[in-house]
Backbone bond lengths (Angstrom), bond angles and torsions (degrees), N, CA, C in turn:
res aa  C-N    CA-C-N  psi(-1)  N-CA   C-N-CA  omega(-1)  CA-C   N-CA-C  phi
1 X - - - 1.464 - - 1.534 109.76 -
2 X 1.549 95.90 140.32 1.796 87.44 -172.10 1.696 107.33 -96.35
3 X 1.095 128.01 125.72 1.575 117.47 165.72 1.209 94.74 -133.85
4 X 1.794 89.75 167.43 1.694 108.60 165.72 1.615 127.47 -117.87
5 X 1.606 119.94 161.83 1.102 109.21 -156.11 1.916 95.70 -117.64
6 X 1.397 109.88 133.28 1.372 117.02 -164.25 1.765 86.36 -112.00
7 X 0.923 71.02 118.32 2.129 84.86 161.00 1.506 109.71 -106.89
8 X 1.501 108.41 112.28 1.977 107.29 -179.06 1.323 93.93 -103.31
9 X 1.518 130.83 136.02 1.253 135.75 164.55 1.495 106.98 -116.14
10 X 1.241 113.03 126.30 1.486 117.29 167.93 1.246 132.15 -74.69
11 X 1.084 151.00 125.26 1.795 131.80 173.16 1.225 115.48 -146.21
12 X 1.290 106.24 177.37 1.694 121.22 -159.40 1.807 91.49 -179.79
13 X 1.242 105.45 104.04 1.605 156.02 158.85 2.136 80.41 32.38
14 X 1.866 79.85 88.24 1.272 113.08 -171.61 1.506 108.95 -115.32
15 X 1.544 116.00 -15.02 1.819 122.19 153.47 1.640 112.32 -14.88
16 X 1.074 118.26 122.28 1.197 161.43 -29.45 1.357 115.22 -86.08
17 X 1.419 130.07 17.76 1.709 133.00 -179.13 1.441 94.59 -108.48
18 X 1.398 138.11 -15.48 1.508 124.07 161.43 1.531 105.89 -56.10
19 X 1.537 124.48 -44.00 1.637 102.42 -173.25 1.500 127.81 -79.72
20 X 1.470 91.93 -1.67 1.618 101.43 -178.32 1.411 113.78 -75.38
21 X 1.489 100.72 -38.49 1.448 112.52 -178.15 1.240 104.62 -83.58
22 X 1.159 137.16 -13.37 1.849 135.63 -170.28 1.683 92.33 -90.26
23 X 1.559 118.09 -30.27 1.499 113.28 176.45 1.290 118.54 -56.52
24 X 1.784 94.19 -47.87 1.345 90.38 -159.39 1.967 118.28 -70.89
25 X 1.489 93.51 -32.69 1.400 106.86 147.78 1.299 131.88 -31.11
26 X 1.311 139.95 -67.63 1.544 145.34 139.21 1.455 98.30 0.51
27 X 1.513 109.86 -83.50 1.136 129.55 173.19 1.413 129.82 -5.38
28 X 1.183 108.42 -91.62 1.461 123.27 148.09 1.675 130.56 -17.18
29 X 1.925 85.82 -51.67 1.655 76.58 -168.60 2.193 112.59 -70.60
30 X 1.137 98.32 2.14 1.779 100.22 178.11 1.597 102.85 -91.55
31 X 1.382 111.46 -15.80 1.526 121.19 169.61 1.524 120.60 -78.00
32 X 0.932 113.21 -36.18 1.827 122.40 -174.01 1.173 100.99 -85.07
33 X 1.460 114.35 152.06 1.400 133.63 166.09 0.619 139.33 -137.80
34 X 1.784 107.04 61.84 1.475 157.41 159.29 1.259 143.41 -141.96
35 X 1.014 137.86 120.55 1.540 126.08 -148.82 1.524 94.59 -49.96
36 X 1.754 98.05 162.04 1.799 105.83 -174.67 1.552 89.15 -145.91
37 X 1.243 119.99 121.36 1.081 137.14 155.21 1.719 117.40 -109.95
38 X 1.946 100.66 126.95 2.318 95.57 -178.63 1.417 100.85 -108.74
39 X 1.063 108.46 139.97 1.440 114.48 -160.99 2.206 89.97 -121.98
40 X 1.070 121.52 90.58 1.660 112.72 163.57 1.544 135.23 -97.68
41 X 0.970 119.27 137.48 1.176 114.09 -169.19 1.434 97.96 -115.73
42 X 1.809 110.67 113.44 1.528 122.92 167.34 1.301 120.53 -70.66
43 X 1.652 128.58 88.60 1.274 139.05 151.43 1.231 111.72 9.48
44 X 1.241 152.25 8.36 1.509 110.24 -151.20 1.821 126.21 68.43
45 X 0.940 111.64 49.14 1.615 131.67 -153.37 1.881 88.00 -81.51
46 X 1.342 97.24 152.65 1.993 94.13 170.04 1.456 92.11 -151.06
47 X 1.490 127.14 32.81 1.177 150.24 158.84 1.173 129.56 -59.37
48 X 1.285 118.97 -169.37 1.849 111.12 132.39 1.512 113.38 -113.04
49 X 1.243 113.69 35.52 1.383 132.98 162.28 1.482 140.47 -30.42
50 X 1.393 93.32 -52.72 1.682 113.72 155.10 1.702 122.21 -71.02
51 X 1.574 95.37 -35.21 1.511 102.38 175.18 1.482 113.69 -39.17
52 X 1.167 98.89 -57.84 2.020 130.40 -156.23 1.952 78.00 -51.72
53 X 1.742 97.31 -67.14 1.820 114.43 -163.05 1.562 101.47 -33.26
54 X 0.979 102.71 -63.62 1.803 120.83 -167.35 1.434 107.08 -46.10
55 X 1.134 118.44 -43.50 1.475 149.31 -178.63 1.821 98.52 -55.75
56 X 1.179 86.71 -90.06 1.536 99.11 -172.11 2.158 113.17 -56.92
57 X 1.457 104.81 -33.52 1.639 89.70 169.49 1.639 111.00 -81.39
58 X 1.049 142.48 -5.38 1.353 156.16 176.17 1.797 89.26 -69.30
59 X 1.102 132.34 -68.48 1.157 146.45 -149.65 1.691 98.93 -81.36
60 X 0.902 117.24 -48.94 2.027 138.38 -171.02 1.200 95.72 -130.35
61 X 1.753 81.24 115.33 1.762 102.37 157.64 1.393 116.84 -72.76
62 X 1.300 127.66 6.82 1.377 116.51 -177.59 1.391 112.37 -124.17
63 X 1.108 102.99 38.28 1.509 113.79 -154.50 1.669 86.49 -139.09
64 X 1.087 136.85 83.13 1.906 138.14 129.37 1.492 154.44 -69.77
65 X 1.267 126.37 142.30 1.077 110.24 178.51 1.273 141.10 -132.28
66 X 1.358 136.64 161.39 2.049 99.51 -179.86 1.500 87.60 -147.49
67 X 1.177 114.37 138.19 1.777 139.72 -177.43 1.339 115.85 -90.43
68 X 1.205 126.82 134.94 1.430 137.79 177.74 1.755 90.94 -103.40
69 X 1.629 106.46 125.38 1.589 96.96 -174.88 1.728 96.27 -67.33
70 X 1.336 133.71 -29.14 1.790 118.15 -177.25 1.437 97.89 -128.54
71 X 1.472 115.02 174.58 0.953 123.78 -149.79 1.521 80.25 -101.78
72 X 1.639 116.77 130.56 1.252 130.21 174.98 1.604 102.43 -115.47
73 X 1.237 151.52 -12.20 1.280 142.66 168.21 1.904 93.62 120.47
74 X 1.652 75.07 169.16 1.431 101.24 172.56 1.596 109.80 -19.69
75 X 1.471 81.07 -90.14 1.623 121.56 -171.00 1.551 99.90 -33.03
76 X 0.852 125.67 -40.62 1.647 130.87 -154.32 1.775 92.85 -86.13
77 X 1.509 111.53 -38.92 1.476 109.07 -175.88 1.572 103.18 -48.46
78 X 1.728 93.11 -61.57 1.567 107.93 -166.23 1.648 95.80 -53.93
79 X 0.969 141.63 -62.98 0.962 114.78 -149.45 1.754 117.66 -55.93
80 X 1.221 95.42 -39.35 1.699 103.27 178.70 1.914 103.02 -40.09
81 X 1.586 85.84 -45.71 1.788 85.03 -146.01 1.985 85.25 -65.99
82 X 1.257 136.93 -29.67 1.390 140.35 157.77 1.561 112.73 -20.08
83 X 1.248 94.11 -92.02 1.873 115.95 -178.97 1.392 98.70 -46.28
84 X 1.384 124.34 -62.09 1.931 105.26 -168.75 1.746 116.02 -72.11
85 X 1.597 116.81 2.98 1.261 109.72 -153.66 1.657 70.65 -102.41
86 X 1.558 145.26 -64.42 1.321 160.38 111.54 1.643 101.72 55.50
87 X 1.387 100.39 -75.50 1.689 123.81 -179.40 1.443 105.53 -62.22
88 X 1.226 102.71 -48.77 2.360 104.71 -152.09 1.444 85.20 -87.15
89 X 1.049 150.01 -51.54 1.527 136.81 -133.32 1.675 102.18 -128.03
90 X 1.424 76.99 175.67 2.185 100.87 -168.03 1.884 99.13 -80.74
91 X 1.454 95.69 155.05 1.662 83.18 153.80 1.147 121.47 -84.15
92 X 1.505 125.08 0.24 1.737 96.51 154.76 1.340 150.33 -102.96
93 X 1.695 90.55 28.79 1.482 122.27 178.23 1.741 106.24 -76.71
94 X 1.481 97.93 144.64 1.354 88.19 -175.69 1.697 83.80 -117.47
95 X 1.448 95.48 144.88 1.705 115.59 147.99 1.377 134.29 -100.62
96 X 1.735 96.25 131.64 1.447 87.21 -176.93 2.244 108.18 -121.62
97 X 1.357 104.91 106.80 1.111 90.12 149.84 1.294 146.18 -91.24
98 X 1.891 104.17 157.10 1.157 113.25 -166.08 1.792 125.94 -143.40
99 X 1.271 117.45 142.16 1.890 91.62 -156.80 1.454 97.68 -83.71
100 X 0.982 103.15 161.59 1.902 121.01 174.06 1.148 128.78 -72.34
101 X 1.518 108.41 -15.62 1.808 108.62 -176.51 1.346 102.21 -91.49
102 X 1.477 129.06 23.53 1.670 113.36 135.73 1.839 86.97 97.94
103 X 1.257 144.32 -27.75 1.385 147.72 137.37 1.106 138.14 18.43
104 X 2.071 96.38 -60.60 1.533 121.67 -175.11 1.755 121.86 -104.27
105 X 0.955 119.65 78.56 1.545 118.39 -156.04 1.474 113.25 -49.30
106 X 1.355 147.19 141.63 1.322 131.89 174.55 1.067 109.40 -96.39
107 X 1.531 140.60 31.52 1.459 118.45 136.81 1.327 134.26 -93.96
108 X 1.705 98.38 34.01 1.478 96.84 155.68 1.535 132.83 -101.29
109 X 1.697 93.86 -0.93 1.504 109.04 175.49 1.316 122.30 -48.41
110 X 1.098 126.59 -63.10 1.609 142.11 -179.09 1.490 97.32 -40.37
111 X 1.483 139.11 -60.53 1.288 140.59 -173.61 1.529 113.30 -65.41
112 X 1.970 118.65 -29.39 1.309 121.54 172.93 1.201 112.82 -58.49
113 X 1.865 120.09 -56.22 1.123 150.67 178.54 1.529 92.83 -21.93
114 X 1.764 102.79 -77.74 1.926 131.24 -156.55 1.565 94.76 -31.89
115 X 1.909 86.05 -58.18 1.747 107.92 -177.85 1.206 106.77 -27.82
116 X 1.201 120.76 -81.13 1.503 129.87 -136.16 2.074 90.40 -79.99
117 X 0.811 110.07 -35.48 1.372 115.14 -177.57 1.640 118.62 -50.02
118 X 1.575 91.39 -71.74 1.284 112.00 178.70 1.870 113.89 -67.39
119 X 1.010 129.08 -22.98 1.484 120.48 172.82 1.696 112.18 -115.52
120 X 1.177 118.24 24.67 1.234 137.74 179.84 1.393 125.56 43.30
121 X 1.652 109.14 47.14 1.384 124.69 -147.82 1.764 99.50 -77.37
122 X 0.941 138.26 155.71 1.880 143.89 170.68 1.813 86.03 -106.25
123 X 0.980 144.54 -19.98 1.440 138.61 175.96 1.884 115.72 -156.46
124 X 1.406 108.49 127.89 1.282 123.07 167.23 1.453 111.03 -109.94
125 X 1.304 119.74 125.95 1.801 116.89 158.24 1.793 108.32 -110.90
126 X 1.338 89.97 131.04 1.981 109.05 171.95 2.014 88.53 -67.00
127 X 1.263 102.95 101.99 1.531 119.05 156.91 1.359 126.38 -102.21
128 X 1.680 80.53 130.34 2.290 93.96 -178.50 1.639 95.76 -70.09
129 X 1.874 119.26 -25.49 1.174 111.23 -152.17 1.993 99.77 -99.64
130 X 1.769 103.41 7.57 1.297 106.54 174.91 1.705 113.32 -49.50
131 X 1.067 130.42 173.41 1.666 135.44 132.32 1.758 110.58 -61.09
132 X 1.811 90.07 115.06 1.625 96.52 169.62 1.644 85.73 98.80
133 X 1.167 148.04 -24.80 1.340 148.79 165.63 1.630 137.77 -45.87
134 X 1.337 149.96 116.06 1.208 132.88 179.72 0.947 97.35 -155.99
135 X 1.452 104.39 160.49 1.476 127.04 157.24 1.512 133.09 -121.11
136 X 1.676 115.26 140.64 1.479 114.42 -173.96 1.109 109.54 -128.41
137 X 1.345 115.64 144.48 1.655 124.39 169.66 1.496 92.74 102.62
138 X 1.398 134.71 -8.02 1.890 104.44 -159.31 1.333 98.66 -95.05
139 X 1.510 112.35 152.79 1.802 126.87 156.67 1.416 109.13 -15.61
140 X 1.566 112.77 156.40 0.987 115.30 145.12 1.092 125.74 -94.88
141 X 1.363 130.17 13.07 1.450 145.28 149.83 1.517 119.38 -59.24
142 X 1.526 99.16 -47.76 1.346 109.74 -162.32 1.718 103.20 -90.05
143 X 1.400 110.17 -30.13 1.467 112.70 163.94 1.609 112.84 -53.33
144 X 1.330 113.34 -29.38 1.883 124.81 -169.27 1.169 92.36 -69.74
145 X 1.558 122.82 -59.56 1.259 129.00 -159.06 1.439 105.64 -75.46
146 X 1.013 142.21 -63.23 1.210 123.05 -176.79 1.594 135.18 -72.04
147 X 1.514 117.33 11.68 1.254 137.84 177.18 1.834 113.54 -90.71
148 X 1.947 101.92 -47.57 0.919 138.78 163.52 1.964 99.97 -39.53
149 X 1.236 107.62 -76.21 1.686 131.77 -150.64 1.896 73.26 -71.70
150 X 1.295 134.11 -29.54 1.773 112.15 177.03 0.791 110.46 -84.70
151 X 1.321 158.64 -48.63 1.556 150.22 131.49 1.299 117.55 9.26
152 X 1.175 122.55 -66.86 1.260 142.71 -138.32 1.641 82.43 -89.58
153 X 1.568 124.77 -70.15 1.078 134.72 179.11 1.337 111.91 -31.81
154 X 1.858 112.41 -82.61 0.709 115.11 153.14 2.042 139.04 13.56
155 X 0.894 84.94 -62.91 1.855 109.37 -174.47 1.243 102.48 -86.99
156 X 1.366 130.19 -79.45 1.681 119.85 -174.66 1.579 109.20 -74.23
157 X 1.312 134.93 -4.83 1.404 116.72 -155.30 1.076 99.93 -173.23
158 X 1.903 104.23 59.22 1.417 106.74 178.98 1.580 117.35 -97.30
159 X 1.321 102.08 147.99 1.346 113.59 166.48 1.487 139.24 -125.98
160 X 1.172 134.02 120.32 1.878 130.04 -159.07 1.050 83.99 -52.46
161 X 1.494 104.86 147.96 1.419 126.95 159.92 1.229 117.38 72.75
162 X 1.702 119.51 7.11 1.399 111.13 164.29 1.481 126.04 -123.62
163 X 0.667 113.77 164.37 2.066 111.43 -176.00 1.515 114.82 -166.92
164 X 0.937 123.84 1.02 1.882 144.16 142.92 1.231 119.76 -69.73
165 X 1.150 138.83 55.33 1.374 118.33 -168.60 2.193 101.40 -79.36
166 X 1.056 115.96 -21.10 1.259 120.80 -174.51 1.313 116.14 -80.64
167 X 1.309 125.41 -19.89 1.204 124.68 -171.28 1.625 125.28 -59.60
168 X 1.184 141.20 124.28 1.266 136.30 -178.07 1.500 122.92 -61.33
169 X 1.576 115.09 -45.36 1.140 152.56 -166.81 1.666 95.61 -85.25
170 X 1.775 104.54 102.72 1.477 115.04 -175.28 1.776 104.39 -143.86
171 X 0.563 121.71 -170.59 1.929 156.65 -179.98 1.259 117.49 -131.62
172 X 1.030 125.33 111.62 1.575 123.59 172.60 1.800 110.35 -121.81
173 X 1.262 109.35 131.18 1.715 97.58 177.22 1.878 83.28 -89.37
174 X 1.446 93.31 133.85 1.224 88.38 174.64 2.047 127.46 -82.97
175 X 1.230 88.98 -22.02 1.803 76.68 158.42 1.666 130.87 -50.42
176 X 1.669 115.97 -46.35 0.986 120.60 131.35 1.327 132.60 -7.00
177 X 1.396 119.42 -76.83 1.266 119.19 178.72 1.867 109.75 -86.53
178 X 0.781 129.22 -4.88 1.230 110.84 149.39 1.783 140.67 -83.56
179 X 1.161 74.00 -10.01 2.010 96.67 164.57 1.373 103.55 -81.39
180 X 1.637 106.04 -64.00 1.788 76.85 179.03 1.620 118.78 -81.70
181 X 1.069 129.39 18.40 1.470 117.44 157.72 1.546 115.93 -63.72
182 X 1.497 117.18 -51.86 1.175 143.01 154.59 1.193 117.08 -25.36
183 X 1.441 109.41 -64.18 1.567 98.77 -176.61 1.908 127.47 -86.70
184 X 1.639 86.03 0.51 1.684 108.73 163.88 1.584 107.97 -83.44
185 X 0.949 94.58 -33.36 1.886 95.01 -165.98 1.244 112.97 64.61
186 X 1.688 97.27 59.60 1.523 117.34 -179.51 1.080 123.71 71.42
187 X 1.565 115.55 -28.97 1.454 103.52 -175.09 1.735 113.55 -100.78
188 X 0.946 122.85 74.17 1.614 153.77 152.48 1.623 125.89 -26.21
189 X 1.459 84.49 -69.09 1.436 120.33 170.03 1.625 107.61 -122.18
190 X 1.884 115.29 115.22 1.299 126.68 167.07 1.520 122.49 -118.63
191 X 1.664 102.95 -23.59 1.420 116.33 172.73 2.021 112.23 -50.94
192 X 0.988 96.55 132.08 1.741 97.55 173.68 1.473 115.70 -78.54
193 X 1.609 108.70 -41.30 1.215 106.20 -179.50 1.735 152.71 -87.42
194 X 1.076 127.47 -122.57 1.910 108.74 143.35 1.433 116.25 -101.84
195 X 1.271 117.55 29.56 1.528 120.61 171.89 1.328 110.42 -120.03
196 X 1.827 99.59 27.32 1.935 126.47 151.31 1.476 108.34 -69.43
197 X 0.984 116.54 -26.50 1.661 99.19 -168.54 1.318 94.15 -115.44
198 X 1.432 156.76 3.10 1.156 122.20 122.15 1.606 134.51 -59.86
199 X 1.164 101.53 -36.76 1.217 104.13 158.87 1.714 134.95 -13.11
200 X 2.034 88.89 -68.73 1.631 92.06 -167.70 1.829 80.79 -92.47
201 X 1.241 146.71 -14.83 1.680 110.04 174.94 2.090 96.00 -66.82
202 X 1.150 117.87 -20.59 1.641 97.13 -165.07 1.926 100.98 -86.71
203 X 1.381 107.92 -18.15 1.790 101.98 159.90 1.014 108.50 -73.74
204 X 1.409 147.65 -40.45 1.415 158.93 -157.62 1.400 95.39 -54.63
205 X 1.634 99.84 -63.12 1.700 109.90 -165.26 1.808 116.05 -62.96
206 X 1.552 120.99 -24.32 1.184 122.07 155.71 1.789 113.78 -54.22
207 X 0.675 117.78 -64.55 1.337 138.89 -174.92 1.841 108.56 -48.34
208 X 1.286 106.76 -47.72 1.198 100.97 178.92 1.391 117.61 108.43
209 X 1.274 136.10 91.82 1.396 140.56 -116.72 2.019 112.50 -131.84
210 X 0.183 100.93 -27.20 2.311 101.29 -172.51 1.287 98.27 36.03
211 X 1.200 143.05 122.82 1.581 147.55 -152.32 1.407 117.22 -171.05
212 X 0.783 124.67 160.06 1.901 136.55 -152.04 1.038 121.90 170.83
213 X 1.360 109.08 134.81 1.760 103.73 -173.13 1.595 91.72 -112.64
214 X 1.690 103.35 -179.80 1.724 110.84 -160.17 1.547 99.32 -149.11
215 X 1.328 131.68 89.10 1.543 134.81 -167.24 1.792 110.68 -28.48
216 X 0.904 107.03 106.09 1.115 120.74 159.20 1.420 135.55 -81.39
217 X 1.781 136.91 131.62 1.713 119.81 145.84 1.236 114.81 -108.73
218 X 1.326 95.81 129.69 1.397 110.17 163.05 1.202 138.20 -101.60
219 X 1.659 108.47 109.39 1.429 125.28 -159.01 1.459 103.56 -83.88
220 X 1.143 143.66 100.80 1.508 152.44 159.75 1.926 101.00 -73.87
221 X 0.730 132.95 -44.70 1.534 119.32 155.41 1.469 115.75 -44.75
222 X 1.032 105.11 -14.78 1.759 82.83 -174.77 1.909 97.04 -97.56
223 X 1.309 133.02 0.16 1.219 133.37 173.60 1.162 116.17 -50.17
224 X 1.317 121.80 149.87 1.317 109.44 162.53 1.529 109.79 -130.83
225 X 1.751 123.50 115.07 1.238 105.02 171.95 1.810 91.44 122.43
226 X 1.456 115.83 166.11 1.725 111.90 -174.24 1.250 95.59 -78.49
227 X 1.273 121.12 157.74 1.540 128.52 153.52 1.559 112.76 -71.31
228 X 1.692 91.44 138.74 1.562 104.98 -166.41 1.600 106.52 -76.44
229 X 1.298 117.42 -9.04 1.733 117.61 170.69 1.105 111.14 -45.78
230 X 1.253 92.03 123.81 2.095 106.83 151.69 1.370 105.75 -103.90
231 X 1.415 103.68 115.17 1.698 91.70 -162.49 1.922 91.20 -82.32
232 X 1.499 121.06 -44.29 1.277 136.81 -155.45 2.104 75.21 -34.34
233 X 1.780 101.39 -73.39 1.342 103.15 -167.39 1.423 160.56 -51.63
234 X 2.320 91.87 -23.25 1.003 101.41 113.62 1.825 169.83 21.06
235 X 1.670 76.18 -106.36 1.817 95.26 171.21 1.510 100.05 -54.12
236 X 1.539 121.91 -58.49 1.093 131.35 176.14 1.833 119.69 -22.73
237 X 1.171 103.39 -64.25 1.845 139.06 176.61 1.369 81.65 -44.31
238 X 1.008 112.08 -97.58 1.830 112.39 -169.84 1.088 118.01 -33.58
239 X 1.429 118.64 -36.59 1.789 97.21 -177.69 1.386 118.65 -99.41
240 X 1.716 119.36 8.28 1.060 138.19 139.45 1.220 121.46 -38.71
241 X 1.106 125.89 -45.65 1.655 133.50 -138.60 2.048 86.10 -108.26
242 X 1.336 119.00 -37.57 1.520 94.97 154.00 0.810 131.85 -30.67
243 X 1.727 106.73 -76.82 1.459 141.28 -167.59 1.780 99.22 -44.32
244 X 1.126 129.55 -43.47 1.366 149.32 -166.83 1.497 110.66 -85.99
245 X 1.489 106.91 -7.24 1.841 108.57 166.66 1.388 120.88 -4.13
246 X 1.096 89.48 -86.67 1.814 125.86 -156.89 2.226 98.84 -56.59
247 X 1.301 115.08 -49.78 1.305 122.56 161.00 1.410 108.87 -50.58
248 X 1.073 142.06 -8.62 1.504 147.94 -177.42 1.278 112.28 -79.47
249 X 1.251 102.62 -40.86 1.607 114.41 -154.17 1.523 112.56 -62.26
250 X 1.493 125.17 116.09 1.360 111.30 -165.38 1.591 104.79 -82.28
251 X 1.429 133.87 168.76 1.219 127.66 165.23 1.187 116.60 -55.02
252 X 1.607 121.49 -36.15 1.555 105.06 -148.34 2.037 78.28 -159.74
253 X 1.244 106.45 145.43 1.549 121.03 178.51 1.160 103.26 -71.79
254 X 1.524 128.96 159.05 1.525 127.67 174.78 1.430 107.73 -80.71
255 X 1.324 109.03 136.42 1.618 109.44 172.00 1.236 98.54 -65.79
256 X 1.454 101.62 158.91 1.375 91.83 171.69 2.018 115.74 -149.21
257 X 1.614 97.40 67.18 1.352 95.42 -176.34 1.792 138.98 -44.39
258 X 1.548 91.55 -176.02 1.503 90.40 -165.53 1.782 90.22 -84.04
259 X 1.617 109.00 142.73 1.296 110.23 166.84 1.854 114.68 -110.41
């Protein structure tokens, strides 16, 4: 079966680690052997953010972009990169998001891809907390918080095979995700902030999920610039998304045929 693999990267005034990562991208795509289309959506950038974009789809046709005139958050990226990936592509396209501050290396795609392929996954997450997984350079704040947010996950809104719920860096078969857009009625993703991607793993888990994580490192040295987390707000997000149970509940589980 032929599909293609869409990489959506989100950002918000990601100058000069957006072109590192758009290289390495290039990169890649003479490596894969499957069409690769990157689809980013500029936050609301007050950068030269768009500059870099303009730059690089001018140069690569497979390379697009679409601008939020202000910066509406996380959540608001993802959702874009959701709905247009939803509209343009097959369900047996897989999506892969990935963050922009240059963080998430893309040669772990090809092995997410294998992943999700070969064990017939509807979702893969690149995990620090995989086997063979780590992370270097991060806070010990940000180590709290995201150990914290697996626990927590973990317990109300568990799912086999996952233990990342924070991670940005995922796989989506997008048929998958167009079922549960569907059975959200678009609204999937409502969180504004980075307590979006717990979010959609804790709809996921209503819904009914096939999931796998894919060892990840995460290089926090290679950042450039503070991290845009508010963890306080965050923490907040998550214990929202309890409180917000019952709004979770999808009508109807995702089918989930044979591929």
């Amino acid at each position: 079966m032929t599909y293609k693999v869409v990489v959506g990267v989100p950002v918000y005034n990601e100058y000069p680690a957006l072109a590192r990562l758009l290289d390495k991208l290039v990169a890649l795509k003479e490596r894969l052997h499957v069409p690769l289309r990157v689809l980013v959506v500029n936050d609301g950038s007050t950068d030269r953010t768009e500059a870099v974009l303009r730059k690089y789809a001018d140069e690569h046709s497979f390379i697009a972009y679409e601008n939020h005139e202000t910066n509406r958050g996380l959540g608001a990226a993802i959702h874009t990169l959701f709905a247009r990936v939803t509209e343009q592509f097959a369900a047996e396209d897989i999506l892969i998001t990935i963050d922009g501050d240059n963080t998430h290396h893309p040669r772990f795609i090809p092995g997410m891809v294998r992943q999700l392929q070969s064990q017939n996954l509807d979702l893969v997450i690149a995990s620090r907390f995989a086997a063979g997984g780590k992370e270097k350079g991060v806070s010990l704040t940000r180590k709290l918080c995201s150990r914290g947010a697996k626990a927590y996950f973990k317990l109300f809104f568990p799912i086999a095979g996952v233990s990342d719920y924070s991670s940005g860096y995922r796989g989506y078969r997008i048929g998958y995700l167009q079922q549960a857009m569907a059975a959200y009625e678009g609204k999937l993703v409502t969180t504004e902030g980075f307590a979006c991607m717990a979010e959609i793993i804790a709809k996921f888990s209503r819904l009914g999920v096939k999931a796998g994580e894919y060892p990840l490192v995460l290089d926090y040295h290679l950042k450039q610039g503070r991290s845009k987390m508010n963890v306080a707000k965050t923490v907040r997000g998550y214990l929202a998304l309890l409180q917000n149970v019952p709004k979770y509940e999808s009508p109807a589980r995702v089918k989930r045929g044979k591929r």
